[in-house]
N, C-alpha and C positions, 0 to 999 in steps of 0.2 A: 201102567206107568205110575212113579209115586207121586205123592204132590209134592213139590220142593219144601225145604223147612224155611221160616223164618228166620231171619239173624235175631240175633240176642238181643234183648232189651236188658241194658243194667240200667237199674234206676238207682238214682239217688238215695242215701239214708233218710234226707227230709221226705224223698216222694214217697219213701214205704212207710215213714212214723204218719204223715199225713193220710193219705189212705186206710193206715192203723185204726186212726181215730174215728174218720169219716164213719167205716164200718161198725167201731166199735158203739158209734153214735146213734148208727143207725138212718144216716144220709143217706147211703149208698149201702145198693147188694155187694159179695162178694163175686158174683157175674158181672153186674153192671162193672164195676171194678179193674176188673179185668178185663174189659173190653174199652174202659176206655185206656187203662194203661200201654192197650195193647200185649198181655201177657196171658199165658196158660193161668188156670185159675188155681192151680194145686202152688204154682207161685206165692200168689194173695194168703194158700192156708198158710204155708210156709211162713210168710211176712205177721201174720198172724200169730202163728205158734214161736216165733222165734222172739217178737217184743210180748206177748206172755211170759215167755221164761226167765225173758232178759228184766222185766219188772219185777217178779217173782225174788231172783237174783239179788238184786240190788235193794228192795225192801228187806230182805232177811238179812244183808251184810250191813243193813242203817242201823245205828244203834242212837239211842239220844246220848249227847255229851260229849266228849271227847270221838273225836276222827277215826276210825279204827286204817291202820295200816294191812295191804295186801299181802301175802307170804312175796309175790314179785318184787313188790315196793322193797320190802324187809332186805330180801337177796341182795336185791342193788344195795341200797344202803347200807351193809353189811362188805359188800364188794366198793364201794366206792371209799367208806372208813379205810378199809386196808391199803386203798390205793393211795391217801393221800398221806396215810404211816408211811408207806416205802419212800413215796415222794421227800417226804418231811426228812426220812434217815438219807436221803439220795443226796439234799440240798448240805447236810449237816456238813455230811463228807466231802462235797466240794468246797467247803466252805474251809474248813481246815485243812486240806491240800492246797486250796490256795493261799492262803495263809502262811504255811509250810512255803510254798515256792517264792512269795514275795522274801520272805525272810531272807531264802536263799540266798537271791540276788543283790541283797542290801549287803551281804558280806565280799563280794566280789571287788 
């Protein structure tokens, strides 16, 4: 007969940067780790290798001095400019129909 599985532990972003560190520090094994988290230890590499990359990441896109924008950032911004053009020609055109229709009715 199998042994039954565990349910899922999600842990928190804070509990995997914490434990990050602990390890990275050298407090704690990646066993001990995982046993107190309660999680498979291939979890811990994983939490491991994924804030290595994610720092890796984020140092290589730091540049000193001005902010650099993301191509997402860019997108939206590029999408959000257009939306507030239409907006702007949307307002223009109600703006002289109504205009247009008050007139109308002062000649009545």
């Amino acid at each position: 007969m199998a042994t039954p599985r565990r349910p899922k532990r999600f842990l928190t972003a804070e509990q995997k940067y914490d434990v990050f560190v602990r390890i990275l520090t050298g407090q704690i094994s990646q066993g001990a780790a995982a046993t107190e988290l309660g999680v498979d230890r291939t979890v811990i590499t994983r939490i491991r290798t994924v804030a290595r990359d994610g720092a890796i990441a984020a140092l290589q896109a730091s540049r000193p001095g001005k902010r650099s924008v993301s191509k997402a950032e860019q997108a939206e911004i590029v999408g959000l400019q257009a939306e507030v053009a239409r907006l702007e020609r949307t307002v223009v055109e109600q703006a002289i129909e109504l205009a247009v229709l008050r007139g109308k009715s002062g000649w009545g």
